[in-house]
C-alpha positions in Angstrom: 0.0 0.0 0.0 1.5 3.5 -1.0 1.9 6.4 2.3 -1.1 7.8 3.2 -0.6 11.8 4.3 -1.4 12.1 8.3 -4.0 14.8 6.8 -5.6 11.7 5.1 -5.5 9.9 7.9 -6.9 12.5 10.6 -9.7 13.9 7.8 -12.8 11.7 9.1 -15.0 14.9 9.5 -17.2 13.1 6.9 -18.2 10.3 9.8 -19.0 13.0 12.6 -23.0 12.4 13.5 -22.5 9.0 12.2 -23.6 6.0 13.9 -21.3 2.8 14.3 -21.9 -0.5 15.8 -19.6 -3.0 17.2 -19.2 -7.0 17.3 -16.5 -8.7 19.5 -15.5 -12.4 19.1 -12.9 -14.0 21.8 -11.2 -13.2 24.9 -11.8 -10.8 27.2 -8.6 -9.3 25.5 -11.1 -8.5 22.6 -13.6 -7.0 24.2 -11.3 -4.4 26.0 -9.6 -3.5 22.8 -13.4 -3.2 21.5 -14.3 -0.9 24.6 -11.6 1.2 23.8 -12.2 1.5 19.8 -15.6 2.5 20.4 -14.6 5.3 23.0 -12.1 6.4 20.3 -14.6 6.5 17.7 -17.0 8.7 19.8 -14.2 11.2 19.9 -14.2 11.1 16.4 -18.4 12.3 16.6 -19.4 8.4 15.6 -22.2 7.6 18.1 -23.1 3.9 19.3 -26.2 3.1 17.0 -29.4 2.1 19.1 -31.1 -0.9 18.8 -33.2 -1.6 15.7 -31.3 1.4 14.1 -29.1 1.0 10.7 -25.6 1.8 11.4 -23.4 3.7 9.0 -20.0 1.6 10.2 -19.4 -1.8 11.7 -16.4 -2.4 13.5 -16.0 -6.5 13.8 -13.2 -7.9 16.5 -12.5 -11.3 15.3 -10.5 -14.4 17.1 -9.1 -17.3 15.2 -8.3 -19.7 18.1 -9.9 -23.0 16.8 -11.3 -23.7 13.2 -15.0 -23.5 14.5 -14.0 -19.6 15.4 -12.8 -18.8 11.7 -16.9 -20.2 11.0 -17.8 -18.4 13.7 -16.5 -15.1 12.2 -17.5 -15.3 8.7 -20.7 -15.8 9.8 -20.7 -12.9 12.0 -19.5 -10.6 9.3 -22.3 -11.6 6.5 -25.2 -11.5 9.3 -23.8 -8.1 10.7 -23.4 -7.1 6.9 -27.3 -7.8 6.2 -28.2 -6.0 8.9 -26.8 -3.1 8.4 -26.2 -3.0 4.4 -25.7 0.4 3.6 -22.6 0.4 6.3 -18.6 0.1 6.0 -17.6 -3.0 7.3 -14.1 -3.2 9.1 -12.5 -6.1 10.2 -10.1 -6.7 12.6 -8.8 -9.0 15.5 -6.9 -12.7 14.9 -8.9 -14.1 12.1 -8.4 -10.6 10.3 -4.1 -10.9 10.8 -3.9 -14.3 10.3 -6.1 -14.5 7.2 -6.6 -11.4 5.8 -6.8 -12.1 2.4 -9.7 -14.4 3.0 -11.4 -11.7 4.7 -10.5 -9.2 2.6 -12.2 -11.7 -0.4 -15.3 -11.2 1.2 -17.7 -8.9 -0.5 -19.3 -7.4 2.8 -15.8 -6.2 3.9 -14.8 -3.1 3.6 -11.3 -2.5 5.3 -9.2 -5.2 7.1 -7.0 -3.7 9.8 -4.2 -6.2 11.3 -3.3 -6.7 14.9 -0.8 -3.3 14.7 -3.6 -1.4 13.3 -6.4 -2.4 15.1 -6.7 0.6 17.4 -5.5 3.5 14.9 -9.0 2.6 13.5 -9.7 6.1 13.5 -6.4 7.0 11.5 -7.4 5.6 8.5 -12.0 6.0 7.8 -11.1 8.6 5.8 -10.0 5.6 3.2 -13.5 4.4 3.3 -14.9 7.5 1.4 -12.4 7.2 -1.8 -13.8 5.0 -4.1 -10.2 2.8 -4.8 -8.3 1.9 -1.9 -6.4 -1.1 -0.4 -8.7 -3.9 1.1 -6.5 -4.4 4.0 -3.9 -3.1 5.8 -2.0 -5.5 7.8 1.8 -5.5 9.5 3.5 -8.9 9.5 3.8 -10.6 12.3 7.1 -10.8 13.3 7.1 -6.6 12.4 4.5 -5.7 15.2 5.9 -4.1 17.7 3.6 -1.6 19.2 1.6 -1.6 22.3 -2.0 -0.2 22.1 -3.2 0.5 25.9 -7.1 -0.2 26.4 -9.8 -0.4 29.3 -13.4 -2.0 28.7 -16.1 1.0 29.8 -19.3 0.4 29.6 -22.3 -0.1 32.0 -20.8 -3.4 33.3 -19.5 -3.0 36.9 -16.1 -5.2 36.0 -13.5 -3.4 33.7 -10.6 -5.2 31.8 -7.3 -3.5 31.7 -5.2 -4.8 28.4 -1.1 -5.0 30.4 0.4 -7.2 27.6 -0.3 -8.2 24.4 1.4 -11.0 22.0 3.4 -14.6 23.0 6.8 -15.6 23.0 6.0 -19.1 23.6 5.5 -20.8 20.7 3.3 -24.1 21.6 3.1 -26.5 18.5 -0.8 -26.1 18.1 -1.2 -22.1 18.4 -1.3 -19.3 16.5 -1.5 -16.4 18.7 2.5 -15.7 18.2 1.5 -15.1 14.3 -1.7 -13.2 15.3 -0.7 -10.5 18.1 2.9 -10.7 17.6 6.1 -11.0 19.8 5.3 -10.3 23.7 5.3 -6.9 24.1 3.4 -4.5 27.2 2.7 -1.4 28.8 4.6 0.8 32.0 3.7 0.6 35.6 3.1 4.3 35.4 0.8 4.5 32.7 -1.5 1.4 33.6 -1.3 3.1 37.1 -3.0 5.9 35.4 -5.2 4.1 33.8 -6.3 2.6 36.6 -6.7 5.8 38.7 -9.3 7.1 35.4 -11.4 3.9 35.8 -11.5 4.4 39.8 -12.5 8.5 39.0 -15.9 6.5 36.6 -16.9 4.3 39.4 -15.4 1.2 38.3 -15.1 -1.3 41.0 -13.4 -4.3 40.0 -10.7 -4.9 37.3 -9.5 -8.2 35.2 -6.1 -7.8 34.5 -5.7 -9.0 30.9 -3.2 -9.9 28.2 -2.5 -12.4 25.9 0.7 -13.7 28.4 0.6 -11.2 31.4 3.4 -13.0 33.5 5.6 -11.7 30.5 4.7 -8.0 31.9 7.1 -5.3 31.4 10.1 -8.2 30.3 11.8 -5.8 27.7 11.8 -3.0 29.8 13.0 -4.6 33.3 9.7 -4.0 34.9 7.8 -7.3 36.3 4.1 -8.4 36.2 4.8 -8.2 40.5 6.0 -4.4 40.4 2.8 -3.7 38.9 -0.1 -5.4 40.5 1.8 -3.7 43.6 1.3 -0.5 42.2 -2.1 -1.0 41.4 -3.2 -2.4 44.7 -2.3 0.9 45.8 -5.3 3.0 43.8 -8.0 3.8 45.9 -11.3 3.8 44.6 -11.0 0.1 43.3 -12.5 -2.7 45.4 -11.2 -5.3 43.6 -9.0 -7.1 41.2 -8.9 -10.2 39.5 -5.6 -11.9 37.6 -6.4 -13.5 34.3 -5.0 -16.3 32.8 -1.2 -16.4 33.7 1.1 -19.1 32.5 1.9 -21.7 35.7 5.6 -21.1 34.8 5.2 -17.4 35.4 2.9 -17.5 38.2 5.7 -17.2 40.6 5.6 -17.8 44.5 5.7 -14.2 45.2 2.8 -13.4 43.2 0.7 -15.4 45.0 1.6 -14.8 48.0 1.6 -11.1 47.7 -2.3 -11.9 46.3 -2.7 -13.1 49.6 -1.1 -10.9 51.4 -2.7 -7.7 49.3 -5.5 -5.2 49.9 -7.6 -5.5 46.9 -6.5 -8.7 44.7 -8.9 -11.9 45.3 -8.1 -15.1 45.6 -9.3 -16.1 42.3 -6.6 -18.1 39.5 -6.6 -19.0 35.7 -4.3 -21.2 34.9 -3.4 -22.8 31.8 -2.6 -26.5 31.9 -3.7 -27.7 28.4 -2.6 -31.5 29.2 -2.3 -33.7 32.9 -0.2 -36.0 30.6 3.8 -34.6 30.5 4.4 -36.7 27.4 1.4 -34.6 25.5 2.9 -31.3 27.3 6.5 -32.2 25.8 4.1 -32.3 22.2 3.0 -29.3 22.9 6.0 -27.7 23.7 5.0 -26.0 27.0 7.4 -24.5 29.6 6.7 -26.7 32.6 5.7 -30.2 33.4 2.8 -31.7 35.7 5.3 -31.6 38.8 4.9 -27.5 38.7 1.4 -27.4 37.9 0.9 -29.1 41.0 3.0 -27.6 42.9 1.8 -24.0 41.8 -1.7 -24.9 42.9 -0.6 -26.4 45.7 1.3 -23.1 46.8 -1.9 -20.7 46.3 -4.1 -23.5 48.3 -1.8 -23.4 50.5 -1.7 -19.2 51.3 -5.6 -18.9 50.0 -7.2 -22.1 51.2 -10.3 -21.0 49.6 -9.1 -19.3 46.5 -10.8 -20.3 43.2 -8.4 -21.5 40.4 -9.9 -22.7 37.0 -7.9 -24.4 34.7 -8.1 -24.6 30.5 -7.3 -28.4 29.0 -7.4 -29.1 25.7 -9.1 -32.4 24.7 -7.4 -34.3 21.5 -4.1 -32.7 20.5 -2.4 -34.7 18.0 -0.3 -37.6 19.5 -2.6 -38.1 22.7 -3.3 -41.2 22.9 -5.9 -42.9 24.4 -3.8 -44.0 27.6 -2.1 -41.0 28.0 -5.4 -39.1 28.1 -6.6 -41.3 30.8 -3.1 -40.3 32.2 -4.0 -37.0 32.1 -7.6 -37.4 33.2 -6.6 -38.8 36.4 -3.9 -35.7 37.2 -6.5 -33.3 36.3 -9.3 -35.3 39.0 -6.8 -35.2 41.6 -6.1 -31.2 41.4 -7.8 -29.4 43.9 -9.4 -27.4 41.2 -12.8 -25.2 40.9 -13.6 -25.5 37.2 -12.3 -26.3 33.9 -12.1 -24.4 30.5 -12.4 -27.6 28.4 -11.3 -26.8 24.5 -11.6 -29.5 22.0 -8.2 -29.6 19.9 -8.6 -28.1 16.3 -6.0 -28.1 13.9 -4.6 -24.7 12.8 -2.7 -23.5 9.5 1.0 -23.6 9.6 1.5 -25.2 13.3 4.3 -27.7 14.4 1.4 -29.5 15.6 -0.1 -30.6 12.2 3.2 -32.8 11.9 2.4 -35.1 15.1 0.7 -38.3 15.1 -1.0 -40.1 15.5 -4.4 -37.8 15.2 -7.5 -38.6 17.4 -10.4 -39.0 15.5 -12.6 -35.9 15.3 -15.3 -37.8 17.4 -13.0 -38.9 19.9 -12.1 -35.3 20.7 -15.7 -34.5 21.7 -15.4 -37.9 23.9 -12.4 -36.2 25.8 -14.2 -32.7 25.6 -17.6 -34.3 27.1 -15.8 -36.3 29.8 -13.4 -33.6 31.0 -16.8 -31.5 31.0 -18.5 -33.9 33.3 -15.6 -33.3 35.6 -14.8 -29.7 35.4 -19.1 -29.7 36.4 -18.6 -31.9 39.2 -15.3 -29.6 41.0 -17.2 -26.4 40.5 -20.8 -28.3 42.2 -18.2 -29.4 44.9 -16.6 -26.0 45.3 -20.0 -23.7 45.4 -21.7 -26.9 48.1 -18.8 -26.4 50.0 -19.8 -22.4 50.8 -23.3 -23.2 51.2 -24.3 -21.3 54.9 -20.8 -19.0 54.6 -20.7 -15.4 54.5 -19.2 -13.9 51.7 -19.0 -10.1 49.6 -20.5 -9.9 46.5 -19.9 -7.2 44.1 -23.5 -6.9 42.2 -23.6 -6.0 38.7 -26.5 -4.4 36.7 -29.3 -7.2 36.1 -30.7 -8.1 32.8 -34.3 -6.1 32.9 -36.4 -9.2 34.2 -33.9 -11.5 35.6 -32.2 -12.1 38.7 -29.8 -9.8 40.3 -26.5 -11.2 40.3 -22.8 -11.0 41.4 -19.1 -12.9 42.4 -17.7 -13.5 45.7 -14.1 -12.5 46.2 -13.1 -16.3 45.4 -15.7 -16.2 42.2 -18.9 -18.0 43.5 -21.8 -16.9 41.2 -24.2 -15.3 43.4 -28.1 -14.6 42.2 -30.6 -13.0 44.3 -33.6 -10.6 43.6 -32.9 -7.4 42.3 -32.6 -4.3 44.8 -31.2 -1.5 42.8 -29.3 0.1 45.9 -27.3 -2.7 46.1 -25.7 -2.6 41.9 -22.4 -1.8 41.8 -21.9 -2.3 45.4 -20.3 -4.7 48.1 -22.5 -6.5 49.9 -21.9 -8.9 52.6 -24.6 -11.7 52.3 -25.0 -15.3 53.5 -24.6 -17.8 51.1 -27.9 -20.5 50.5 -28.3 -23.6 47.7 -28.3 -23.5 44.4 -30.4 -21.9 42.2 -32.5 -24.1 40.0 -30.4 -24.1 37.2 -27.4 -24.7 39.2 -25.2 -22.5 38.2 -25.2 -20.2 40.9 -26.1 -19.9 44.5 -29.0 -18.3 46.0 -28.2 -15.5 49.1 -30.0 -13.0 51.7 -28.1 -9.9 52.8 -26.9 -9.7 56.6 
């Protein structure tokens, strides 16, 4: 693509009092890069479109994790693209950088916009007026070095705060390396600020998000510990919550300065991906079953009632069927709350297509259903186990005509009727059974 003059790039007068709507696939990673595009855009004079009304831009975050997710995407795109046909379509997110000149080939899409440009969105709608222009704009991987900062804002009570973006570990079945780019983050100080601006809207709790947060601050000799200590120092937060964070990275002194902290609950995400070392060797992951255990060992052992959910991947390429029962067993015996059970999909240009022998597509879901069943069982035995405790709960705004809900510190679901005093708040309440769908548990305030 030839330069484009910055007074190209900043001349987007011709969208002010426009109306824009926005689609996020993914991670939570998405849907704070999502929250921040939009506030971006409403700089710009671009409004949030209401509901029913036809929007003069869509803005779609895509993710590319698993095969089904590519589907997922395109599907999003034409549907989105129906509804809204005289509207620009841009593209963005994973699926957009790691395939963008199948998206591009699309007819309903406008502009593609790779994992660097993402959030200089606003940079470049002035190439959506000139009838010729590049489909897509997109940096190579292995060029994207840049770290966009972005906050979800909204009406939700929890906020996610992007602190890292891309991988440096490159496991034989993923792509994220080749769709955010090397590991790269933001400052102390200026997440610090951040931080302070979400306190100053009434933001109460925060997930600290990233692609691989324990890399925090690694090229610039900062560490993911100085900063959750300088964030547990803003006032005007209640509460934080650590995403996922790699067991090799989740070091002794993070946890126990989680347990030790003012504002940082006792609530883990873990990748673990396989109980079986041989299939973690196949994967190429930086730690064996040993650490795994130990690490949740460790936080049990400061926070004997933290919450610590786990992802697994059901199928990869070489797992046979006794070293899945291998790993089946070393996942039971965790003491574990709940699992994030993915069934393994083969992705374009991985190390991982080169391993057999591959498990049948059906056997996959086997795995996938049975680890399912398990990951059900742990989190029945970890909410029955609060049952008649007193706990906090931060309440979020209900759905109009459902149930009020909320989390405990340690990440029970919590559902009781709705009492608009209490939104937003901390409450302490005493925790009753299940609701009758079972996936949360009923309370009364004390």
């Amino acid at each position: 693509m030839g330069k484009i003059s910055w007074r190209e790039m900043i001349d987007n007068t011709v969208f002010q009092n426009k109306t824009a709507v926005y689609y996020t696939l993914g991670c939570k990673l998405n849907f704070a890069e999502t929250s921040t595009l939009g506030q971006m855009l409403a700089e710009q004079g671009i409004r949030k479109a209401r509901p029913g009304e036809r929007a003069d831009l869509c803005v779609i975050n895509t993710c590319s994790v698993t095969e089904l997710a590519d589907k997922k995407c395109r599907q999003a795109i034409r549907r989105i693209a129906r509804k809204h046909p005289d509207a620009y379509v841009v593209v963005t997110g994973c699926y957009a950088q790691l395939k963008s000149d199948e998206v591009a080939s699309m007819p309903e899409v406008d502009l593609v916009l790779g994992a660097e440009q993402k959030l200089d969105l606003p940079k470049y709608l002035s190439l959506l007026m000139k009838e010729e222009h590049d489909t897509y704009i997109v940096t190579p991987w292995k060029e994207i070095t840049a770290f966009s900062p972005s906050c979800s804002r909204g009406d939700r009570t929890r906020y996610f705060l992007k602190v890292q973006d891309g991988c440096d570990y490159f496991c034989t079945y993923c792509t994220i390396p080749m769709a955010r780019g090397r590991s790269r983050s933001g400052t102390v100080e200026q997440l610090t600020r951040q931080v302070r601006q979400v306190a100053a809207e009434g933001g109460k709790e925060i997930v600290i998000t990233g692609v691989n947060i324990g890399d925090f601050g690694k090229r610039n000799g900062e560490t993911f510990l100085s900063l959750i200590k300088s964030l547990d120092e803003v006032e005007g937060i209640e509460r934080y919550r650590i995403s996922s964070i790699e067991p090799d990275l989740l070091t002794d002194e993070v946890i126990a300065f989680v347990a030790s902290s003012k504002r940082f609950c006792p609530h883990f995400h873990i990748p673990l991906q396989s109980g079986s070392d041989s299939v973690l060797r196949l994967m190429r992951r930086h730690y064996d079953t040993a650490l795994f255990a130990d690490k949740v060992a460790a936080i049990k052992r400061y926070m004997p009632h933290a919450f610590i959910g786990v992802d697994v991947i059901a199928g990869m390429s070489g797992e046979t069927d006794a070293l899945f029962e291998e790993g089946y067993r070393f996942i039971a015996s965790l003491d574990v709350s709940q699992l994030h059970v993915f069934t393994y999909s083969e992705r374009p240009n991985t190390r991982a297509l080169a391993i057999e022998p591959v498990v049948d597509v059906h056997l996959r879901h086997e795995r996938c259903n049975r680890l399912i069943q398990l990951s059900e069982q742990k989190l029945h035995d970890f909410y029955a186990h609060y049952v008649g405790s007193v706990r906090q709960v931060l309440f979020e705004q209900p759905v109009k005509g459902h149930p009020m809900h909320g989390f405990t510190d340690n990440y029970i679901r919590v559902e009781m009727p709705v009492e608009a005093g209490a939104v937003n708040t901390v409450r302490t309440v005493l925790l009753g059974e299940s609701n009758e769908q079972g996936d949360a548990l009923t309370a009364r305030f004390i």
